[in-house]
N, CA and C atoms as an extended XYZ file, in Angstrom:
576
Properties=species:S:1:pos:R:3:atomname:S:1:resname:S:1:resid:I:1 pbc="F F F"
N         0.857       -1.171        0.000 N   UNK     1
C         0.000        0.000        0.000 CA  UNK     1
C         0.907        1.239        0.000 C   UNK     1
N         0.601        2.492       -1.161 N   UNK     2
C         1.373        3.184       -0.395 CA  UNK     2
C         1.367        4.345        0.390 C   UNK     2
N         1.910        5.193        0.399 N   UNK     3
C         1.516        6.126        1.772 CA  UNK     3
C         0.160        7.049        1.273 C   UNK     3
N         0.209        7.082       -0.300 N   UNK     4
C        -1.009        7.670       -0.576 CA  UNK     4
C        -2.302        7.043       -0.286 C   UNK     4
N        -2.621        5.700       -0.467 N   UNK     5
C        -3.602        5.265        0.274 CA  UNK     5
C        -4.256        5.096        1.545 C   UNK     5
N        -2.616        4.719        2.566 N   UNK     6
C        -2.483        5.003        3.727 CA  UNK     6
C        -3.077        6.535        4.571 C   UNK     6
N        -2.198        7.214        3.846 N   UNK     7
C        -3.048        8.314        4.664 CA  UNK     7
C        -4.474        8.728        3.687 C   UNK     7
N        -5.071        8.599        2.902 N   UNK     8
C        -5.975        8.471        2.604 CA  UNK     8
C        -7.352        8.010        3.255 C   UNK     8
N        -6.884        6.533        4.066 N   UNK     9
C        -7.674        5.822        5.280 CA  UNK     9
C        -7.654        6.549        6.317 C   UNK     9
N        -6.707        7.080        6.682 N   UNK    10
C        -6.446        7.968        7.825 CA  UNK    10
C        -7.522        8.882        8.063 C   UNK    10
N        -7.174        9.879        6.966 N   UNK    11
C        -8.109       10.860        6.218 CA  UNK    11
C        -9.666       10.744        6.271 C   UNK    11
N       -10.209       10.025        5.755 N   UNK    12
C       -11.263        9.263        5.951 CA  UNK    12
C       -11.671        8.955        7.510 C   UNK    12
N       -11.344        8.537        8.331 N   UNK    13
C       -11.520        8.681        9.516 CA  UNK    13
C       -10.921        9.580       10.237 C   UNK    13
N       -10.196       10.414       10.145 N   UNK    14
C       -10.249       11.711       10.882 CA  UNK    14
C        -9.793       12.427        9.978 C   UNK    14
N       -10.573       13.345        9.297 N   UNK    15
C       -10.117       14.613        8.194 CA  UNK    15
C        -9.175       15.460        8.740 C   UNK    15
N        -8.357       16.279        8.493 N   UNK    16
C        -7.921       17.130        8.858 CA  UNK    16
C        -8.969       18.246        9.159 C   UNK    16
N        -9.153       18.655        8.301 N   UNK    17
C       -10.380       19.447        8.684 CA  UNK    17
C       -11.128       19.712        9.711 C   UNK    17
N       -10.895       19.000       10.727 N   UNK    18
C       -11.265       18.342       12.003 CA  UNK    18
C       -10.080       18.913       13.305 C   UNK    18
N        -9.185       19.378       12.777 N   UNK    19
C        -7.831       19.935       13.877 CA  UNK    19
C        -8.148       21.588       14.103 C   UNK    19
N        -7.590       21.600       15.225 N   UNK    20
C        -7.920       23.130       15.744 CA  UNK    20
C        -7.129       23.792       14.941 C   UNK    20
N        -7.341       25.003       14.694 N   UNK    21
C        -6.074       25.937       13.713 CA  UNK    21
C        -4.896       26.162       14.425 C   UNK    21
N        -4.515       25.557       15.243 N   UNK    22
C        -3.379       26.119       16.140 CA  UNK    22
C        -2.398       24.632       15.930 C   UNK    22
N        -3.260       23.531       15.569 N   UNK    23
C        -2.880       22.211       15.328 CA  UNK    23
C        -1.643       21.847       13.975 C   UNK    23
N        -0.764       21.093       14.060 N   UNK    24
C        -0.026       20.636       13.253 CA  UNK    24
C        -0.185       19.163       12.481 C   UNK    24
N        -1.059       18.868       12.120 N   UNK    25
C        -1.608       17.464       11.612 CA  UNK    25
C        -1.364       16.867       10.643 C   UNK    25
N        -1.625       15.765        9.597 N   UNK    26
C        -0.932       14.922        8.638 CA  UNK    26
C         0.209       14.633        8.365 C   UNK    26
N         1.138       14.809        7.161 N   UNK    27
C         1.967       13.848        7.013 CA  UNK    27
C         3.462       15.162        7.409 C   UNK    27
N         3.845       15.126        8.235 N   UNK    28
C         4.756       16.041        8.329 CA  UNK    28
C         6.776       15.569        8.296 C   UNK    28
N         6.492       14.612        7.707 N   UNK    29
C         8.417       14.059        7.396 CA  UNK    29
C         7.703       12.937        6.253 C   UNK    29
N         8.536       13.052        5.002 N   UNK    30
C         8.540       12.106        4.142 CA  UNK    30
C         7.543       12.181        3.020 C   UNK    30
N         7.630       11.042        2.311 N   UNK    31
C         6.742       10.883        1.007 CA  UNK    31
C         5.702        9.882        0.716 C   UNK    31
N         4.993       10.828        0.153 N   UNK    32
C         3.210       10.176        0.207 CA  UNK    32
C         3.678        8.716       -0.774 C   UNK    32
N         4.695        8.794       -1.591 N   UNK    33
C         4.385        7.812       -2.597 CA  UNK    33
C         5.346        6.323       -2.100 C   UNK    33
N         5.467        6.928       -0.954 N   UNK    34
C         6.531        5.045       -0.557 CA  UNK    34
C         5.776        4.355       -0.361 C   UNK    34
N         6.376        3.198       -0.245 N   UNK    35
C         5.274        2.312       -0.151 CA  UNK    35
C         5.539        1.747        1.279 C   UNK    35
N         4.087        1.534        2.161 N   UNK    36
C         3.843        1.339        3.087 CA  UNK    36
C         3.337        0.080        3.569 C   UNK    36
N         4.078       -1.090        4.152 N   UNK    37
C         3.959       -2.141        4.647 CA  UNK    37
C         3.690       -2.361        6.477 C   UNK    37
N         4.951       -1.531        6.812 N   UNK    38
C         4.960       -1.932        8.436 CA  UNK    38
C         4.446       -0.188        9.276 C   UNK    38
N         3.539        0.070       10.508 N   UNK    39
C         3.447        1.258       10.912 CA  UNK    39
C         3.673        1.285       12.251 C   UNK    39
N         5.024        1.975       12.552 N   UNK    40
C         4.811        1.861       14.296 CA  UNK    40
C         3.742        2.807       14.612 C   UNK    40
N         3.051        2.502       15.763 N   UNK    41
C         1.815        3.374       16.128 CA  UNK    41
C         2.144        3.849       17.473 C   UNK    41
N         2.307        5.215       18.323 N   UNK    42
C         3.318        5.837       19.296 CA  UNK    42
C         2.443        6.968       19.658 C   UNK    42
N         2.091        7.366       21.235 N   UNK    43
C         1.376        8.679       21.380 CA  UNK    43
C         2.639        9.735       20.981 C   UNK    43
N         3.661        9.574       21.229 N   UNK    44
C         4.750       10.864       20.560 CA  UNK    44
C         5.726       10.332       20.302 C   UNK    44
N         6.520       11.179       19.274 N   UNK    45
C         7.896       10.442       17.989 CA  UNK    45
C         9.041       11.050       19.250 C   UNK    45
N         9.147       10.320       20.588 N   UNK    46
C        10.489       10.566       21.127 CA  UNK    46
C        11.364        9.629       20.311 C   UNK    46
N        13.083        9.741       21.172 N   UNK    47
C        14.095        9.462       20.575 CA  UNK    47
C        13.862        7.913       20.807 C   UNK    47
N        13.145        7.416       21.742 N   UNK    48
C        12.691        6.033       22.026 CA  UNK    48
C        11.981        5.614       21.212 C   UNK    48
N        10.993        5.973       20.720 N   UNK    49
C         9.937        5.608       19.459 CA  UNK    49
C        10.566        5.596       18.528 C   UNK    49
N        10.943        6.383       17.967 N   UNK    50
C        11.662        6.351       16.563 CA  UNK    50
C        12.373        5.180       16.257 C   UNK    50
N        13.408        5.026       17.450 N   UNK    51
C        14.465        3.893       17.513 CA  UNK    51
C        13.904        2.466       17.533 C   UNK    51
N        12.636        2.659       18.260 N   UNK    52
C        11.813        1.174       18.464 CA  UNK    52
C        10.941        0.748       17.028 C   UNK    52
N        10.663        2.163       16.402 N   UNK    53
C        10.287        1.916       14.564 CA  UNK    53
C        11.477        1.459       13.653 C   UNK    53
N        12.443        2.348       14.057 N   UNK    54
C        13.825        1.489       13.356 CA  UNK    54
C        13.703        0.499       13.245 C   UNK    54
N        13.830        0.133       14.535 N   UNK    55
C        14.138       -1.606       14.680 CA  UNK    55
C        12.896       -2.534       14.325 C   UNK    55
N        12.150       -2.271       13.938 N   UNK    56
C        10.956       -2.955       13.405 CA  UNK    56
C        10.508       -2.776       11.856 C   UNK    56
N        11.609       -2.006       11.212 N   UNK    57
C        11.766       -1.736        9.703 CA  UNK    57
C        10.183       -1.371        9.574 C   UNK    57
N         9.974       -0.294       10.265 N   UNK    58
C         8.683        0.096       10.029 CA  UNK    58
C         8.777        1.341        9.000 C   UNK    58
N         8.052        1.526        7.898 N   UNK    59
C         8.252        2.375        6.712 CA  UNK    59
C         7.281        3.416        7.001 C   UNK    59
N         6.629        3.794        8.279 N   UNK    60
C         5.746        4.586        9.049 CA  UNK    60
C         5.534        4.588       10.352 C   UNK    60
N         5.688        6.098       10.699 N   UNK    61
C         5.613        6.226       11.989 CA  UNK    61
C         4.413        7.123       12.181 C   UNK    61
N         3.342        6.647       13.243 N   UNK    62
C         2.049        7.337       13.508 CA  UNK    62
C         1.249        7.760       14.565 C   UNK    62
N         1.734        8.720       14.970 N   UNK    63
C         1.725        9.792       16.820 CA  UNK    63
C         0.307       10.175       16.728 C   UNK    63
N         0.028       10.358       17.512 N   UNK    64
C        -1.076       11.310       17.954 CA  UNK    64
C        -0.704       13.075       18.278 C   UNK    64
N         0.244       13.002       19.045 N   UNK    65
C         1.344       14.344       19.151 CA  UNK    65
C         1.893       14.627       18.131 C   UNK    65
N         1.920       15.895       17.645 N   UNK    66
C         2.965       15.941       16.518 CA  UNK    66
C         4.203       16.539       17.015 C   UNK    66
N         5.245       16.292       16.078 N   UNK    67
C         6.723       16.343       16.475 CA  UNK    67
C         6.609       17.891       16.768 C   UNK    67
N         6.332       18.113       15.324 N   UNK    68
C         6.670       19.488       14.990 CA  UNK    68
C         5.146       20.451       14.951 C   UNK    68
N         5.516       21.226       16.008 N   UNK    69
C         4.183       22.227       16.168 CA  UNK    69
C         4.135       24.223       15.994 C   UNK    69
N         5.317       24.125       16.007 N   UNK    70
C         5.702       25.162       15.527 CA  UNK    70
C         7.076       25.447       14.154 C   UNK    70
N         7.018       26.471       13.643 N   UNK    71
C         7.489       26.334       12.163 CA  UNK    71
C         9.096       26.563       12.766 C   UNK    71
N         9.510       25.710       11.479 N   UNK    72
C        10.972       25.430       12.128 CA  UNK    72
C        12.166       26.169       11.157 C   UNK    72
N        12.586       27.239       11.645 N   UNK    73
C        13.576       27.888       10.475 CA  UNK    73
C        14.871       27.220        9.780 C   UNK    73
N        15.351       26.118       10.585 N   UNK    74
C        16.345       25.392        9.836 CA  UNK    74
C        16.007       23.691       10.655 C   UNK    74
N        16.311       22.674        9.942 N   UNK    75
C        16.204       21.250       10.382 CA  UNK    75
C        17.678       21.276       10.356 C   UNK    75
N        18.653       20.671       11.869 N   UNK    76
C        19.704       20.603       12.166 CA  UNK    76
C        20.328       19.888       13.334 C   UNK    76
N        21.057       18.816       12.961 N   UNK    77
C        21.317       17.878       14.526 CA  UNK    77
C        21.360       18.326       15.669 C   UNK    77
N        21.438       19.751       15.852 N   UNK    78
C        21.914       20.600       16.972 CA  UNK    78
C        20.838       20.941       17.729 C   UNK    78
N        19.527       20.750       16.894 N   UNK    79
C        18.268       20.652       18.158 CA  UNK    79
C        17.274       19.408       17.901 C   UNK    79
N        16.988       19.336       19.207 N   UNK    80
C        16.371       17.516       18.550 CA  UNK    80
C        15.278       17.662       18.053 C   UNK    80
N        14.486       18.300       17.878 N   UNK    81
C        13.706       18.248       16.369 CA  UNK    81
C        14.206       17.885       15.562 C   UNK    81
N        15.123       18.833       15.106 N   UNK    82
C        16.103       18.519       13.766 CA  UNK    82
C        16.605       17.387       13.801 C   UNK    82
N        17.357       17.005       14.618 N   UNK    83
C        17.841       15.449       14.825 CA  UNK    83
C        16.978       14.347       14.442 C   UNK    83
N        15.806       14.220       15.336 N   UNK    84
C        14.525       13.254       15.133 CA  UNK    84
C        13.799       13.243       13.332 C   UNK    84
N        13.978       14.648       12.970 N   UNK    85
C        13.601       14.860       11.484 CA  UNK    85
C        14.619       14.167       10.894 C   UNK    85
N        15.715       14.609       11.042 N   UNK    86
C        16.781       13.757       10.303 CA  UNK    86
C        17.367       12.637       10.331 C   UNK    86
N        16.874       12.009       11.358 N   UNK    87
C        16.833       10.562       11.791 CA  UNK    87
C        15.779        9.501       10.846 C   UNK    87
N        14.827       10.209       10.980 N   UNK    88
C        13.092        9.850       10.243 CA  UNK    88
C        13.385        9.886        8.653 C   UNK    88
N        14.428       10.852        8.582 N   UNK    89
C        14.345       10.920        6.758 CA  UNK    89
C        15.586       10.059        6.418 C   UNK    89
N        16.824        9.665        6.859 N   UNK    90
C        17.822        8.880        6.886 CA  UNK    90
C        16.996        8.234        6.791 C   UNK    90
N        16.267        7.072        7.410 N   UNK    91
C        15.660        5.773        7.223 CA  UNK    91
C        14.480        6.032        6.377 C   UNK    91
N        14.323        6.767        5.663 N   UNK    92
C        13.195        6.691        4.424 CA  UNK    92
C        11.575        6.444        5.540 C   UNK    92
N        11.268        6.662        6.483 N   UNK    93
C        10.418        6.665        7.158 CA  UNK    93
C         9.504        7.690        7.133 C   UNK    93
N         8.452        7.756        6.613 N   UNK    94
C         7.047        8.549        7.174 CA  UNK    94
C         6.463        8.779        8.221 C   UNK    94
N         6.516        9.919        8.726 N   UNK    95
C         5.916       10.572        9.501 CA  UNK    95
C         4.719       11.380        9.531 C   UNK    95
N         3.613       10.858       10.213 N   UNK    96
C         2.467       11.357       10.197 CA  UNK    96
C         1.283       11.615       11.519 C   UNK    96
N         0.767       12.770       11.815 N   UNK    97
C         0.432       12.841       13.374 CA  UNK    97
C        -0.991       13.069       12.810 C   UNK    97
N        -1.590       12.478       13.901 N   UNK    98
C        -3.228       12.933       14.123 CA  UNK    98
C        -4.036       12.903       15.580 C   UNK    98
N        -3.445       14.413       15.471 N   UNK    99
C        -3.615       15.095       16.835 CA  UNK    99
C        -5.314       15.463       17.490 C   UNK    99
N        -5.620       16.819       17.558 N   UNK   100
C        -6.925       17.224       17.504 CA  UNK   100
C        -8.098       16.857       16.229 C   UNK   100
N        -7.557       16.406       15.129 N   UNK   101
C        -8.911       15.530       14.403 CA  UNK   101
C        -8.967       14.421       14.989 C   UNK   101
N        -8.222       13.644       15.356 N   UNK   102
C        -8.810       12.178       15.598 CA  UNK   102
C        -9.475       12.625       17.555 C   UNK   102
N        -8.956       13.656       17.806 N   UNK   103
C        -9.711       13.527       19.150 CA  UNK   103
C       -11.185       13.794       19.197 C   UNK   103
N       -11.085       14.768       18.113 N   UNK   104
C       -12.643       15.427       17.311 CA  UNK   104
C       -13.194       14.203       16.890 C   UNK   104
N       -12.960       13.331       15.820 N   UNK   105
C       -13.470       12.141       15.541 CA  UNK   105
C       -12.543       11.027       15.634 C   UNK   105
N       -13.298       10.386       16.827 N   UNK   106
C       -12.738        9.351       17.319 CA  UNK   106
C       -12.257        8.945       18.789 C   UNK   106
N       -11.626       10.065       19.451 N   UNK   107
C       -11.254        9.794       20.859 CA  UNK   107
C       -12.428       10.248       21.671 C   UNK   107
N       -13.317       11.215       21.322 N   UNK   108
C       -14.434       12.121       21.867 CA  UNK   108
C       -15.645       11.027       21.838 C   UNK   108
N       -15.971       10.327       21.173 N   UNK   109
C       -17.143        9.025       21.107 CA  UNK   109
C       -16.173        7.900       21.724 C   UNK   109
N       -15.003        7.141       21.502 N   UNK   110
C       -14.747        6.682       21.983 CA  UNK   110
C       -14.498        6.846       23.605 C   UNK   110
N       -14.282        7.599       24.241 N   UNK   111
C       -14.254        7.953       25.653 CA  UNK   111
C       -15.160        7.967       26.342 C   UNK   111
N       -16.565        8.525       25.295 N   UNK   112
C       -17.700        8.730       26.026 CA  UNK   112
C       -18.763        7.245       26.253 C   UNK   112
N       -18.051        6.464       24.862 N   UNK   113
C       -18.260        5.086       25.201 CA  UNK   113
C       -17.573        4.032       26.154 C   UNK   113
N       -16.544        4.449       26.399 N   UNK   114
C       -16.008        3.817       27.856 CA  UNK   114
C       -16.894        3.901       29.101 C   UNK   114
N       -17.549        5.286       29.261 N   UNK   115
C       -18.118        5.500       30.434 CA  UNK   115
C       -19.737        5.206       30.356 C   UNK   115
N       -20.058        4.820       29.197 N   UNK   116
C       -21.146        4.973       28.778 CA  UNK   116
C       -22.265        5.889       28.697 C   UNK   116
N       -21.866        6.847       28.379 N   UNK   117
C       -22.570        8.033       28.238 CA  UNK   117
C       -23.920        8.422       27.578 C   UNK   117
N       -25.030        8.492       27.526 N   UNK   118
C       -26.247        7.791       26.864 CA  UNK   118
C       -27.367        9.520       26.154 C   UNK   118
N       -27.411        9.776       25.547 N   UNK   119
C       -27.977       11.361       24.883 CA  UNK   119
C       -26.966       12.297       24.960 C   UNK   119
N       -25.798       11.573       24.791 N   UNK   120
C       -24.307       12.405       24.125 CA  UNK   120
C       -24.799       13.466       22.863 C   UNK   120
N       -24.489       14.684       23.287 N   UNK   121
C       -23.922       16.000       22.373 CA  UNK   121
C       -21.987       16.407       22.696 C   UNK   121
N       -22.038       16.768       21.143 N   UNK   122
C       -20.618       17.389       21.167 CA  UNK   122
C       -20.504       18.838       22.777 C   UNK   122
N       -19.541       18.883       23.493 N   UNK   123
C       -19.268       19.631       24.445 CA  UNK   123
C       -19.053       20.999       24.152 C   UNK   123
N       -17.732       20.979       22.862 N   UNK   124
C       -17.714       22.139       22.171 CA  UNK   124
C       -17.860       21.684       20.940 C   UNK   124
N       -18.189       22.319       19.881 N   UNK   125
C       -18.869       22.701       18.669 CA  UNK   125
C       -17.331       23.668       17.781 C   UNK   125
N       -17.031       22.822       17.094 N   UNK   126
C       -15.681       23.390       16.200 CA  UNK   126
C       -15.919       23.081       14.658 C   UNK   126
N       -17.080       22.168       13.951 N   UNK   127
C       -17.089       22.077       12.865 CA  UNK   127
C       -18.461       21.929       13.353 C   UNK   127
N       -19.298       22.477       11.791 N   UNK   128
C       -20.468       22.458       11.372 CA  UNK   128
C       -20.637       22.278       10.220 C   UNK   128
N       -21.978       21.544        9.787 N   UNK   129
C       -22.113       21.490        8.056 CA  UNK   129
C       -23.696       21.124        8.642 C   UNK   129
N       -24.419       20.902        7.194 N   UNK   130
C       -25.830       20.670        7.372 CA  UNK   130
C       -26.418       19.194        7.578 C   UNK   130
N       -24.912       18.520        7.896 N   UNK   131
C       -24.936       16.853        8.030 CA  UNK   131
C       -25.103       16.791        9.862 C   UNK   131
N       -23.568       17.445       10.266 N   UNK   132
C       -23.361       17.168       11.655 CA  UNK   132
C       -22.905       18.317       11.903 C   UNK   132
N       -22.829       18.156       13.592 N   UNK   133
C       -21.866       18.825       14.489 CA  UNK   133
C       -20.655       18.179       14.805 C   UNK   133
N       -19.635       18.668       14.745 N   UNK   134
C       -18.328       18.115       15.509 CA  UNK   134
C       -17.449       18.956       16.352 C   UNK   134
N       -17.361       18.139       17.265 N   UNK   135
C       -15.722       19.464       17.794 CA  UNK   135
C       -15.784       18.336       19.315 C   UNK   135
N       -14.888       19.049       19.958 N   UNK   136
C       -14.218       18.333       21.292 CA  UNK   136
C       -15.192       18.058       22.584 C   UNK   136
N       -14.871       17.107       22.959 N   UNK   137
C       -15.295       16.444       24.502 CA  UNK   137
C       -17.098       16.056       23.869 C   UNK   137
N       -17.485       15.368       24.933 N   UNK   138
C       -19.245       15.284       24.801 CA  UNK   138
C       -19.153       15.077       26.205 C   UNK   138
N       -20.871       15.338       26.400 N   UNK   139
C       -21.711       15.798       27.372 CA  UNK   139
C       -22.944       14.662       27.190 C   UNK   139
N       -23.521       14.257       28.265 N   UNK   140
C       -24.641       13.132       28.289 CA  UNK   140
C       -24.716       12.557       29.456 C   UNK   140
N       -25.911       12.127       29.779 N   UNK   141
C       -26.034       11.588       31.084 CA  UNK   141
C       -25.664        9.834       31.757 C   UNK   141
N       -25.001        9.836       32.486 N   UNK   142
C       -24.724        8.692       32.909 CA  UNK   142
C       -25.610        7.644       32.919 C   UNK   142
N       -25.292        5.983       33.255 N   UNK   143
C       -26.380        6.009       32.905 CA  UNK   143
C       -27.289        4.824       34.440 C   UNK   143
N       -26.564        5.989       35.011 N   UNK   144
C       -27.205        5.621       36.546 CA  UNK   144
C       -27.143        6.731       37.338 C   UNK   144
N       -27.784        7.546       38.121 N   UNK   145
C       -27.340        8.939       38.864 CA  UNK   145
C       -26.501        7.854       40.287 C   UNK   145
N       -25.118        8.489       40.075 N   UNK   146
C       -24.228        8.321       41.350 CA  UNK   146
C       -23.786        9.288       42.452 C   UNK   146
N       -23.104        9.029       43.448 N   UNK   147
C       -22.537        9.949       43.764 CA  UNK   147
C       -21.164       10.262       43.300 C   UNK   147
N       -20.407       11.549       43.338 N   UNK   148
C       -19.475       12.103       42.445 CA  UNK   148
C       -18.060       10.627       43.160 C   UNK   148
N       -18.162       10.477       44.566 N   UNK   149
C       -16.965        9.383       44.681 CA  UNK   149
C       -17.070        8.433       44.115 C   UNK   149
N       -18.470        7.656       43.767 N   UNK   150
C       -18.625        6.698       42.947 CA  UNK   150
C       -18.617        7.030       41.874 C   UNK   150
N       -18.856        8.195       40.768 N   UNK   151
C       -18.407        8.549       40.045 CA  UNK   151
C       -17.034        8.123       39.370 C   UNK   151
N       -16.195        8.682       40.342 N   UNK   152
C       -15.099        8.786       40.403 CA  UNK   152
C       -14.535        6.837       40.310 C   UNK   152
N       -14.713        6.600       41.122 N   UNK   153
C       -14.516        4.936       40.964 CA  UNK   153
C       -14.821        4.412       39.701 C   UNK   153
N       -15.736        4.964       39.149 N   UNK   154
C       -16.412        4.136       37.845 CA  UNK   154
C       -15.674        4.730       36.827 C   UNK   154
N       -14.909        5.719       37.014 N   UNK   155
C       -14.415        6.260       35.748 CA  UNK   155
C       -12.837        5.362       35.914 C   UNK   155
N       -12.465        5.235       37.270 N   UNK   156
C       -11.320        4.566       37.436 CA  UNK   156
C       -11.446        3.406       36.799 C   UNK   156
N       -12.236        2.901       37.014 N   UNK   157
C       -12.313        1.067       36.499 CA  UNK   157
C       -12.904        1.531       35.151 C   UNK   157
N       -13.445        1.734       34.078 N   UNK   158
C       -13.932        2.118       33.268 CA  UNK   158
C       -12.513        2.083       32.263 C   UNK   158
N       -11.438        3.305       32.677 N   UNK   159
C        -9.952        3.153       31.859 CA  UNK   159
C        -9.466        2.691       32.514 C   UNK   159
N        -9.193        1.514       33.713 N   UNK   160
C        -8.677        0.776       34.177 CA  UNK   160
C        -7.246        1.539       34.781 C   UNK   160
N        -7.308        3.043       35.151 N   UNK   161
C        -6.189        4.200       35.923 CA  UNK   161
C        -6.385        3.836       37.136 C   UNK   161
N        -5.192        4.223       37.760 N   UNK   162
C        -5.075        4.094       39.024 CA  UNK   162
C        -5.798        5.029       40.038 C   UNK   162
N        -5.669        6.595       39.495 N   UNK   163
C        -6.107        7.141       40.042 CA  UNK   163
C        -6.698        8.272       39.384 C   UNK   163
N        -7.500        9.415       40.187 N   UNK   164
C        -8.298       10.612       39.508 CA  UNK   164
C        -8.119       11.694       40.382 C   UNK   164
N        -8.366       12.723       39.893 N   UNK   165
C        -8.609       14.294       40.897 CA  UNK   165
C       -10.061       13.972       40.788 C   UNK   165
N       -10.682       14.328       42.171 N   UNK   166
C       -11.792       15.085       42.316 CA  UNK   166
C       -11.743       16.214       43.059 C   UNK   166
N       -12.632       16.961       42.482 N   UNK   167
C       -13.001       18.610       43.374 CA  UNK   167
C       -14.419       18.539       43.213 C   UNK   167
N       -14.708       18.675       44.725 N   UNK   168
C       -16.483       19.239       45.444 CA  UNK   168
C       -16.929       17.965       46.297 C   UNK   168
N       -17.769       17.799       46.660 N   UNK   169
C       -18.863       16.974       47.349 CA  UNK   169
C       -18.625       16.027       47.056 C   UNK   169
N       -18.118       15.190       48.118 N   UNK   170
C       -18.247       13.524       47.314 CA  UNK   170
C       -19.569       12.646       47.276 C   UNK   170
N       -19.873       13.635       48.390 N   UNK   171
C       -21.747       12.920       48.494 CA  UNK   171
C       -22.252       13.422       47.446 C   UNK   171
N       -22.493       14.535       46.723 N   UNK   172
C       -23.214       14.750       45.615 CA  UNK   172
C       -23.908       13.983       44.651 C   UNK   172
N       -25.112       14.141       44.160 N   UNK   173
C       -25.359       12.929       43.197 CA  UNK   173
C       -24.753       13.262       41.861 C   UNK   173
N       -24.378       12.776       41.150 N   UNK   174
C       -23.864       12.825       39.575 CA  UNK   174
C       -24.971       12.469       38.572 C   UNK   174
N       -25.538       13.122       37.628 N   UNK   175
C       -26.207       12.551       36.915 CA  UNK   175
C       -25.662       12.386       35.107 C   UNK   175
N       -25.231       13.949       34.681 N   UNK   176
C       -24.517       14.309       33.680 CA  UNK   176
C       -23.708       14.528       33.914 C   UNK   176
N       -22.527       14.001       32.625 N   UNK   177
C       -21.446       14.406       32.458 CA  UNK   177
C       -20.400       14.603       31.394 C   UNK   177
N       -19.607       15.337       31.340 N   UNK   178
C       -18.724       15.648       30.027 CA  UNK   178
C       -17.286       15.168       30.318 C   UNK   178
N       -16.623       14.274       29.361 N   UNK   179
C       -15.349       13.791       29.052 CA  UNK   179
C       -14.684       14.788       27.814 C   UNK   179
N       -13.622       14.705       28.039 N   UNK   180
C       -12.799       15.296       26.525 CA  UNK   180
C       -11.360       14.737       26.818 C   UNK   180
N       -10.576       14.019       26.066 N   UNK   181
C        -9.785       13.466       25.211 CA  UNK   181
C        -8.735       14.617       25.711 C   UNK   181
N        -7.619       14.705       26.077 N   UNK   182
C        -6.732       15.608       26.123 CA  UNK   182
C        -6.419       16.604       27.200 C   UNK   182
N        -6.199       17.866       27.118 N   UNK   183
C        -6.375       18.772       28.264 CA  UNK   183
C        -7.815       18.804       28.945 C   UNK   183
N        -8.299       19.415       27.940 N   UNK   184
C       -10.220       19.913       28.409 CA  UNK   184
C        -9.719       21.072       29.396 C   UNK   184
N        -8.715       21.835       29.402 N   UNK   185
C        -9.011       22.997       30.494 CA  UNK   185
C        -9.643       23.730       29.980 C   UNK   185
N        -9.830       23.947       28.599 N   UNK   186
C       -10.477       25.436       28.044 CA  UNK   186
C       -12.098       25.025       27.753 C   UNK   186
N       -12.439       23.960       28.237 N   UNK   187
C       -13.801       23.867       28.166 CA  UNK   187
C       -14.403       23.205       29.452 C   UNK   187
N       -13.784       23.633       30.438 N   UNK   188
C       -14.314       23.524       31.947 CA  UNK   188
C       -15.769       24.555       31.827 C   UNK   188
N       -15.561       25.881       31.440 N   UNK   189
C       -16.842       26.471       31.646 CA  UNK   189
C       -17.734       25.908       30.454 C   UNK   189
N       -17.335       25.679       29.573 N   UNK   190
C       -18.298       24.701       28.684 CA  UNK   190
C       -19.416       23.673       29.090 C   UNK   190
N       -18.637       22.889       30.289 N   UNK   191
C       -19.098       21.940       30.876 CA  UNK   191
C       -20.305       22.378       32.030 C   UNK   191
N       -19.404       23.397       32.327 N   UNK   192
C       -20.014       23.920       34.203 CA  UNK   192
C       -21.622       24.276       33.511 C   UNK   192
């Protein structure tokens, strides 16, 4: 297959179109037209990842983080960006991130299906058309009213984490609630 098809599938399930404008997304080291057999799959292209795609003659590497998020005036061993870029292109390797679209489609339903979330709406609203709504985190009601410590427990066992912050009442009952994929600080009042 080659990388044009590859990210093509990609594409197809999370558009770009779908990333915040502040976002750095698709294929950012290498060429659409290699051909693509093996993909290491990595939340970020550290000096560990890369090396662990090496060694697996993987002809693609595929983060969720992107390397590179701000514009880079020279690629040069002397800062490890540059290094990691030039590491990635020495081995003929593709590099490709899908950051805030796949959280938009894909981590945002998937999360909310972990907890089971049941009359889910998007939280925030970042794409519109006359089909759907899309954009970050969802909102929907549980699908038992708890209290916020049991809450809290159920979300633990749910992603199987060790642990959680809570803030307020642990007696409180919980009925609704909103997840988001990532930070979510800038849509706390979204939620509230």
């Amino acid at each position: 297959m080659t990388g044009y098809e590859v990210i093509r599938k990609f594409e197809e399930l999370s558009s770009p179109e779908y990333a915040a404008d502040w976002d750095n997304v698709g294929l950012l080291v290498g060429r659409k037209d290699k051909e693509i057999n093996v993909i290491y799959v990595a939340l970020d292209a550290t000096d560990e990842v890369i090396q662990k795609a090496i060694d697996v003659n993987a002809d693609m590497l595929l983060t969720h983080h992107p390397m590179i998020f701000s514009s880079l005036k020279r690629v040069s061993a002397e800062h490890f960006i540059g290094r990691r870029i030039l590491r990635l292109a020495r081995h003929d390797m593709a590099y490709y991130a899908m950051h805030t679209n796949f959280d938009v489609m894909g981590m945002a339903d998937a999360a909310a299906d972990e907890i089971q979330l049941k009359n889910r709406e998007v939280l925030e609203v970042t794409y519109e058309d006359d089909i759907s709504k899309e954009g970050f985190g969802r909102i929907g009601r549980l699908q038992k009213i708890m209290t916020l410590k049991e809450c809290a427990l159920y979300v633990k066992r749910c992603f199987g984490i060790d642990s959680v912050k809570i803030f307020g009442d642990l007696d409180v009952n919980v009925e609704k609630a909103a997840i988001c994929p990532g930070s979510g600080r800038s849509m706390i009042d979204e939620a509230i």
